[in-house]
Steps between C-alpha positions, in 0.01 A plus 500: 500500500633863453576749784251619786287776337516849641272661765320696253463260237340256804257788624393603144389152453397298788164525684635604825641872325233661687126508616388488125665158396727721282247434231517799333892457421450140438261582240230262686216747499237506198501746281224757537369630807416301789140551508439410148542184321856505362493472094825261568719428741905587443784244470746463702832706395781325450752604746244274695615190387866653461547385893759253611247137585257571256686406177237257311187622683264506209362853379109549483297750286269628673430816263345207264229403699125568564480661843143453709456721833368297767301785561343446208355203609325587795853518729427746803870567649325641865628274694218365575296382219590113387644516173590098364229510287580805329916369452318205319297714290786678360755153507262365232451785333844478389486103476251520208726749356829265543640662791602839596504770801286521812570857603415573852489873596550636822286364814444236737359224328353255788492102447275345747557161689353207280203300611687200631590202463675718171793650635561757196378840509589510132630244253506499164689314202685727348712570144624797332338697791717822651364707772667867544421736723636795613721392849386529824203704428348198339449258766306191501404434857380132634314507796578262818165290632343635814335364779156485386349379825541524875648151581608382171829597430639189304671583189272454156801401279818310580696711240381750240645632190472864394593494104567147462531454075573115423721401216542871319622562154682857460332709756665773692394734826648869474511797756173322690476479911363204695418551872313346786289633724472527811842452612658186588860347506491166635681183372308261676163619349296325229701620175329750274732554185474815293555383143580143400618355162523146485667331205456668149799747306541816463397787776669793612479710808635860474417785739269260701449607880392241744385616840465180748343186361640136668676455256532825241542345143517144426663305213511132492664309183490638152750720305576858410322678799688812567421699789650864487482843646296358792495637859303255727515588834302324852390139367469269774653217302747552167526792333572329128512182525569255151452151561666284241526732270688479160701803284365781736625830651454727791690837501478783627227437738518683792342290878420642886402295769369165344440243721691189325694482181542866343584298158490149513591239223383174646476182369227285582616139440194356525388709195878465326698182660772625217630826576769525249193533279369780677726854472658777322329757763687848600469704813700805400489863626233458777467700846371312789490622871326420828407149426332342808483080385669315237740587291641790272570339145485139446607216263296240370588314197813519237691795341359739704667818585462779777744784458546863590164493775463714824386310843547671800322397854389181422383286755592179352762389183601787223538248240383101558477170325140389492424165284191318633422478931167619425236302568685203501668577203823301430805683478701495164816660398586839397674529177741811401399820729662788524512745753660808413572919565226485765470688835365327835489690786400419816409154383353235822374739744294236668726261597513700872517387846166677583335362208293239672462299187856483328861537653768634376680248269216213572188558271413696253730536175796585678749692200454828298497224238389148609581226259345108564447159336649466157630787304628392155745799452446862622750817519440694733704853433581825577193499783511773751418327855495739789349428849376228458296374824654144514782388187542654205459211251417149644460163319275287649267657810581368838213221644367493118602499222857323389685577157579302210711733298745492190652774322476818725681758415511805749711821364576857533192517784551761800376353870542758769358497856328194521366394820616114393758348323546668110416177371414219640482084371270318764569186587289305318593711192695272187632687245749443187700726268470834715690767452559801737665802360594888524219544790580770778321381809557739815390568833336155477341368847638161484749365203501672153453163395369205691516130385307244714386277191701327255613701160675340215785615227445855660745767371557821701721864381501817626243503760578842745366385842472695837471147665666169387284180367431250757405162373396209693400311224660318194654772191681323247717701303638890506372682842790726503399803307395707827688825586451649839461860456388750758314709209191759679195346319270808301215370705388698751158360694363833680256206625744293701512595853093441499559166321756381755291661801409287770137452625383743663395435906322762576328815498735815371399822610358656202700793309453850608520756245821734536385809311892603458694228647743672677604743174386837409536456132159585273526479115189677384449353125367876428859626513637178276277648240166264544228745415155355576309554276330183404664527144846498527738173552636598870691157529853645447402796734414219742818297433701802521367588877558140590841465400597817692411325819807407657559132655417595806139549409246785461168611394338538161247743520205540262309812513109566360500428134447202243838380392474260224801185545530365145744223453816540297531156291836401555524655845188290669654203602758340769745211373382135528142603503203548229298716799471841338481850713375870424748629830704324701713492815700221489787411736442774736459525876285801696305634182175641594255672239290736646194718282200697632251221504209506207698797374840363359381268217759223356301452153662153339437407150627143449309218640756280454755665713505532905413843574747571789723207557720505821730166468803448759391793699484517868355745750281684226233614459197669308221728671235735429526481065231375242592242257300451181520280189351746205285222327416185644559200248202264404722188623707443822832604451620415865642847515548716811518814571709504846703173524768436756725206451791378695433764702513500859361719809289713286162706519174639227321698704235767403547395144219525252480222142262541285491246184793272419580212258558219786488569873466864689779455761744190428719358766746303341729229641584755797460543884433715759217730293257655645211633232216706704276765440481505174268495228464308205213513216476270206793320507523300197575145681535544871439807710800436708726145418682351750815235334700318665566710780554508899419760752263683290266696699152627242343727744215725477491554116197547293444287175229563273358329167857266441445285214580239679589455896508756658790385719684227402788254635676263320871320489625591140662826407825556401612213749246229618478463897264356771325902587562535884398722768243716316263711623156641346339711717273791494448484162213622312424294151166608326382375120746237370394428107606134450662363798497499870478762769865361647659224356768248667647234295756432760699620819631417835396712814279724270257679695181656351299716752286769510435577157161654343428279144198614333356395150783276378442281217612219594492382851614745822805321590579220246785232635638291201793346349637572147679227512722231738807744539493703814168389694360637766600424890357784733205756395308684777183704335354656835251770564444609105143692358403325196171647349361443170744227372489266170293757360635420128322358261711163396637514893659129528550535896214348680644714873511838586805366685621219258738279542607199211725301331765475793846317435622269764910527496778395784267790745135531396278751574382664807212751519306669753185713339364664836318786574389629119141613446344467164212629391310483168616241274363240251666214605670370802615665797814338560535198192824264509520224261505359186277546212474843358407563111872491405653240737446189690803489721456481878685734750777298682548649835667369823273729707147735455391713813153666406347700814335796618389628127184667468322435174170643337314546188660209290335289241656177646607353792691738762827232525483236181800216557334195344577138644714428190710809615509474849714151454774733309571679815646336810386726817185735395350695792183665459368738774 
C-alpha cells in the first residue's frame, strides 16, 4: 500500500470531518436543493478513489439513474410517523424500472417494531437499488419495543433486524443515518442490528452514520462489500462486523464506543470449514477509540490485511485472530495475514486487579495483538504498540487458547511501555519458521521477549531491547540478535499513575476550590487580544493568556462577552490520541478559569472536539463561566464541553452548559473532582458523565432535558477502572429524553443520596451492566425524590428505581435502596429482575437491602422481585 494520507486529505473525505458527514466535499449530497427532488444525484470525484486502500473499489454512476424521493411516496420524516411502507413504495418503483436511486431528504424517518414472531422492521430483496441521502440530516430511526402492559415485561423478539437485505446484487447506502431510540448500550440485551446483508455481491457503504444498534452493520459471506466513509459510534455489540466475507474493504471508517468488535472479520467455520477459501479482505485507514468488549480489528480467513489503523483505549485486543469459537464453531487456520503501520494504544485495559471479572494477564485477550490456533503465515510490521495493559503481542492466550504457528515474521514494529512482557509465546504455544527482527521494545514490564512455548528454526537480528529475552521454553536456532539499549521510549502515558493506582480505602475529603492558589497572577484574555464579540475566533487570544501563566500557576479570567473558541486544524490535538479539543490546558498544575457567570459565553463550533479539555492538570479549576456548543448535531457525537482527564484534585463550580455533542461535564479517568453547583441543559448524551474515576464528588448541580442520563457512571474512558468512592448528592435531574434519570453501570462504594429526579424517560435510577468487565460490588441509593418516572413512550424499564442485568465476577454486587420515595409512575416502584423488552438476563447480586422506601401512585406493584429473580441473589432483605 502507499504512504499514510495527510490530515487534510483524511478530513476532506471521511465521515467523521465534521457534524455534516463532510458530504458536501465528498460530493455525497444530491444535486438540487434539499427540499426538492434532486434531478440527479453527483458522482463521486475522483480524488475519492485516489486514497491509499481503496485501489480496485469499483466506481458507480449514480448521475445515470432514475432517482424516486421517498417523500414521494407517502414518507413523513417527523419522527414520528412509520414510514416502511412508503421505502417499499419507492424500492419498487425503481425495481420495475431496473434499479436506480431512493433519495431520502432530510428528516427522521421512524421504522416501527414488527408484529412478532417477524423480527424485521424492514426487509427487502434487493438489486441495483442505491439509497442517498444527504448525511446526518437524513436519519432513519428504528424504534425499541416498550412495555405495553403493567406486569408484562418479557421481550416480544429474541433478536430483530433493522435493514436486513438478503442476498443483494449491486446496491449501495450513501450519506444515510441509522439510530435507535430510546437509548440503550447493553451487550447482554436481545440483539437488534441496524442493517444486515447476508450473502449476495456488490454493496457499498460511504458516508453511512450508525448511532447504537447491537450490532451496527452486519455482513456475513459474499464478495465485494465495501464499507467506507462511515462513522458508527455507541452499538452495544460490533460496530462493522463481516462474517466470512470474500474480496471486501473497510477504510476509512471512523468508530466510538462500540461495545464488541469495532471491525471484525470472522470466520464462521460452521458456515466455511475451509478458510483458505474465504479472504482477500482489507482493514486500512480506520480510527477506533473507547471500545468497551471485544476486539479492535480482527482476522478471519486468508490474505487478509489490516494496515495503517488507529486504536486507542481498548478494553480488550487491538488486533486478534478469530477463526470459528462461536457457537461451537470449530477452529481452522489462518492463512497469510498481515498486520502492518498500525497504532494501538492503550490496548487491554481490563485485565485489572479491581476488575472483578478478568485479572491482569489471566482472561481476556491478553496482547495489543493476540494471535491463537493455527496461523498459516502472517507479518506482522512496523506496528506501533504503546501501553499496552498486559503484553504487547502474545501468541496463544493464557488458560485458552494455545498456538499452532508457522511462518511468523515480526519486523521493524515499535513496543514501548508495556505493562507485560513485549512479546510473549505461552506455553502451550508451537510455532515453526519465526523470525524476529529490527523491533525496538523498551520500558517493557517483564522481558522484551518472553518464550515459555516451543519455537522452531527461529532467526533473530537487530532487535534494540530495554530488557533482555527470557525463555523458559525450547528456541531452536538464532536468539542472539537482542541489543540492550537504554534508549527513552517516545511514549509518554499522561494516564499512568491512575492506571497503576492502588484501590482506593476510603473516603478523600473532597477538593476545595483555591480561587488563586497561593499566586497573584490574572491573565485577562481581553488584554491577549480576545474580543468578545460572538464573531471573532478568540482561541489564540485565549492560548496567548494561558501560556503567559507561569508554572507556578494563576488565573485566567474571562470577563462579560461571547468569545467564540474555533479550532485550528492542525493545532487540536495531543500526540497518541484521536480526542480532538477547541482549548486546552494540558500538563499544567493550579490553572483556574474564572468568568462572570451567564455573562462570559465560551461559544464552540465543532461537535466533534472537547470544548475545554484539561488533561494532566492538577489543582485546577473552572468557576462561574457558560459553555455552549453553537448547534447541536442530529446524532451523538460523545462530545463535551468541560472534560477533565488525568486530572487530579480539581473543582466546576457555578458553571453553566448549555447543548453539547456528548456529555455536559466529563470526568475522565481522574480523581479527586468535585463537580457542584452547576447547571447543565441539553446535553447531547449525558448531563454530567462520570468514567472511570475515584473520589468524585457530583454535588448539588442541576441537569435538565439530557438526551440521555442525566448523570451517568461508567468504567471506560480514556482508561477502564472499577469507579470508586463516588458520591451523587443533592442533585437535581428533571426531563431526560431517552434514558434514565441517573444511570450506574458499575462502581464500588458509590453512593447516591438525596437527589430530586423528575420526568425521566427511562426509569429514576436505572442499575445495569453493559457488559461483564467491571461489575458492580457496593451501591447505596438512599433518601432520593423520584416523581414522574418512565414517562417515555417506548420506556423499556419496568422500575422507577430499576435495577437489571447484574454480572456476578470474583465480588458481586451489594446494594442497599433505603429511604427513596416515589411517586407517580407507570410501572413498578422498586423492579429488580429479569425480563425487560430488550433483555432477559437476571441481576446477579451477593446482597439486596430494600427498606424504609415510601412508594405511591405506580401502575404496578410498589417492590416487583419475581421468584425466578429472587434465586439470583443470595441475602435479599426487604423491610
Amino acid at each position: 500500500m502507499g504512504p499514510s494520507v495527510d490530515r487534510r486529505t483524511f478530513l476532506r473525505h471521511t465521515g467523521y470531518a465534521s457534524a455534516g458527514v463532510a458530504a458536501a466535499a465528498a460530493g455525497l449530497l444530491p444535486a438540487g436543493r434539499a427540499s426538492a427532488k434532486p434531478a440527479r444525484v453527483r458522482n463521486l470525484p475522483a480524488s475519492f478513489y485516489e486514497r491509499p486502500g481503496l485501489e480496485g473499489m469499483p466506481r458507480i454512476d449514480w448521475e445515470s439513474m432514475p432517482v424516486a424521493n421517498v417523500r414521494d411516496f407517502g414518507a413523513v420524516g417527523d419522527g414520528r410517523t412509520p414510514n416502511r411502507d412508503a421505502f417499499d413504495r419507492a424500492v419498487d418503483s425503481l425495481t420495475a424500472k431496473g434499479g436506480g436511486i431512493v433519495y431520502v431528504p432530510p428528516g427522521r424517518y421512524v421504522f416501527t417494531p414488527p408484529a412478532p414472531p417477524s423480527p424485521h422492521y424492514w426487509r427487502k430483496g434487493l438489486s441495483n437499488i442505491h439509497f442517498v441521502g444527504e448525511g446526518e440530516s437524513s436519519i432513519i430511526v428504528f424504534e425499541h419495543s416498550p412495555i405495553t402492559a403493567v406486569d408484562d415485561y418479557t421481550p416480544k423478539h429474541g433478536f430483530v433486524q433493522g435493514w436486513a437485505f438478503p442476498e443483494v446484487r449491486n446496491i449501495s447506502i450513501r450519506a444515510l443515518s441509522f439510530t435507535w431510540t430510546p437509548f440503550a448500550l447493553m451487550r447482554d440485551s436481545n440483539p437488534w442490528y441496524s442493517i444486515v446483508l447476508d450473502a449476495g455481491e456488490g454493496a457499498q457503504f460511504i458516508g453511512v452514520q450508525i448511532d447504537g444498534g447491537q450490532p451496527g452493520l452486519w455482513i456475513p459471506e459474499g464478495r465485494d462489500k465495501w464499507v467506507v466513509d462511515c462513522v458508527v459510534r455507541n452499538t452495544s455489540a460490533d460496530a462493522i462486523h463481516f462474517e466470512g466475507a470474500t474480496d471486501s474493504v473497510g477504510a476509512y471508517n471512523y468508530v466510538e464506543n462500540s461495545g464488541d468488535d469495532a471491525l471484525a472479520n470472522f470466520t464462521n467455520t460452521f458456515r466455511t470449514p475451509d478458510t483458505s477459501q474465504s479472504g482477500n479482505v482489507r482493514f486500512a485507514y480506520n480510527t477506533i477509540i473507547f471500545v468497551g468488549w471485544g476486539r479492535g480489528l480482527t482476522f478471519g480467513g486468508s490474505d487478509q490485511t489490516i494496515e495503517h489503523n488507529w486504536v486507542e483505549a481498548q478494553v480488550e485486543a487491538g488486533i486478534y485472530t478469530d477463526v470459528g469459537v462461536f457457537a461451537g464453531a470449530p477452529t481452522a487456520p489462518l492463512y497469510n495475514a498481515i498486520a502492518r503501520d498500525n497504532t494501538l494504544i492503550r490496548n487491554n485495559l481490563a485485565q485489572r486487579e479491581d476488575n472483578t471479572f478478568y485479572r491482569f494477564g489471566t482472561g481476556g485477550y491478553q496482547g495489543s495483538i493476540s494471535v491463537r490456533d493455527g496461523i498459516r503465515g502472517m507479518r506482522i510490521e512496523r506496528n506501533k504498540i504503546f501501553g499496552s495493559g498486559v503484553h504487547g503481542m502474545t501468541f496463544g492466550i493464557e488458560d485458552w487458547r494455545p498456538l499452532d504457528g508457522e511462518d511468523i515474521v515480526i519486523a521493524d514494529n515499535r513496543l514501548e511501555r508495556e505493562m507485560g512482557a513485549g512479546i510473549r509465546f505461552i506455553s502451550t504455544a508451537s510455532a515453526d519458521q519465526v523470525q524476529i527482527s529490527d523491533n525496538d521494545i523498551l520500558d517493557t514490564g517483564a522481558a522484551s521477549v518472553l518464550v515459555e512455548g516451543n519455537l522452531q528454526n527461529v532467526s533473530t537480528a537487530e532487535n534494540d531491547v530495554t530488557v533482555l529475552p527470557t525463555v523458559t521454553g525450547t528456541v531452536v536456532g538464532d536468539f542472539s540478535g537482542f541489543t540492550q539499549v537504554d534508549d527513552e521510549p517516545e511514549y509518554f502515558d499522561v494516564y499512568h499513575e491512575f492506571r497503576v493506582a492502588d484501590d482506593e480505602s476510603g473516603w478523600a475529603e473532597p477538593p476545595a476550590r483555591s480561587a488563586h492558589a497561593g499566586t497573584t497572577y490574572v491573565a485577562d484574555v481581553r488584554k491577549f487580544g480576545a474580543r468578545g464579540n460572538g464573531r471573532t475566533n478568540d482561541l489564540e487570544a485565549f492560548n496567548r493568556a494561558i501560556a503567559s501563566i507561569p508554572d507556578s500557576g494563576g488565573v485566567l479570567k474571562v470577563p462579560p462577552g461571547r468569545y467564540l473558541l474555533t479550532p485550528v486544524p492542525g493545532e487540536d490535538s495531543l500526540p497518541y490520541t484521536r480526542v480532538r479539543h477547541h482549548l486546552l490546558i494540558a500538563g499544567r498544575n493550579d490553572i483556574h478559569i474564572q468568568g462572570s457567570g451567564d455573562t462570559s459565553v465560551l461559544v464552540f463550533t465543532s461537535p466533534d472536539h472537547q470544548g475545554l479539555r484539561f488533561v494532566g492538570t492538577e489543582n485546577s479549576s473552572v468557576s462561574n463561566l457558560t459553555l455552549e456548543l453553537d448547534r447541536t448535531p442530529p446524532l451523538r457525537h460523545n462530545r463535551a464541553l468541560l472534560e477533565f482527564s488525568a486530572a487530579k484534585n480539581c473543582v466546576v463550580e457555578n458553571v453553566m452548559v448549555h447543548r453539547s455533542s456528548g456529555p455536559g461535564i466529563l470526568v475522565d479517568s481522574s480523581r479527586l473532582i468535585a463537580v457542584r453547583h452547576n447547571r447543565i441543559h441539553r446535553a447531547g448524551t449525558f448531563g454530567i458523565e462520570i468514567a472511570a474515576s475515584r473520589q468524585v464528588f457530583v454535588e448539588q448541580n442541576d441537569v435538565r432535558k439530557s438526551r440521555d442520563s442525566g448523570i451517568f457512571l461508567g468504567w471506560l474512558g480514556s482508561i477502564a477502572c472499577a469507579p470508586q468512592f463516588i458520591r451523587i448528592a443533592g442533585n437535581k435531574v428533571v426531563g431526560t429524553e431517552e434514558a434514565a434519570g441517573i444511570g450506574l453501570i458499575g462502581g464500588d462504594n458509590v453512593t447516591v443520596t438525596g437527589n430530586e429526579i423528575a420526568d425521566s424517560y427511562l426509569a429514576g435510577i436505572h442499575i445495569y451492566s453493559r457488559c461483564p468487565n467491571f461489575p458492580h460490588r457496593r451501591i447505596e441509593v438512599s433518601e432520593n425524590l423520584l416523581t414522574n418516572t418512565n414517562t417515555g413512550r417506548l420506556s423499556f424499564t419496568p422500575g422507577a428505581i430499576s435495577l437489571h442485568s447484574l454480572q456476578r465476577g470474583r465480588r458481586s454486587a451489594e446494594i442497599l435502596l433505603v429511604g427513596n420515595t416515589v411517586n407517580k409512575s407507570p410501572f413498578a416502584g422498586i423492579w429488580v429482575g429479569g425480563s425487560t423488552p430488550i433483555g432477559s438476563k437476571f441481576a446477579d447480586m451477593e446482597r439486596l437491602e430494600v427498606r424504609d422506601n415510601t412508594i405511591s401512585n405506580v401502575g404496578g406493584a410498589a417492590i416487583d422481585i419475581s421468584e425466578e429473580q429472587r434465586a439470583h441473589i443470595d441475602l435479599l432483605t426487604i423491610s
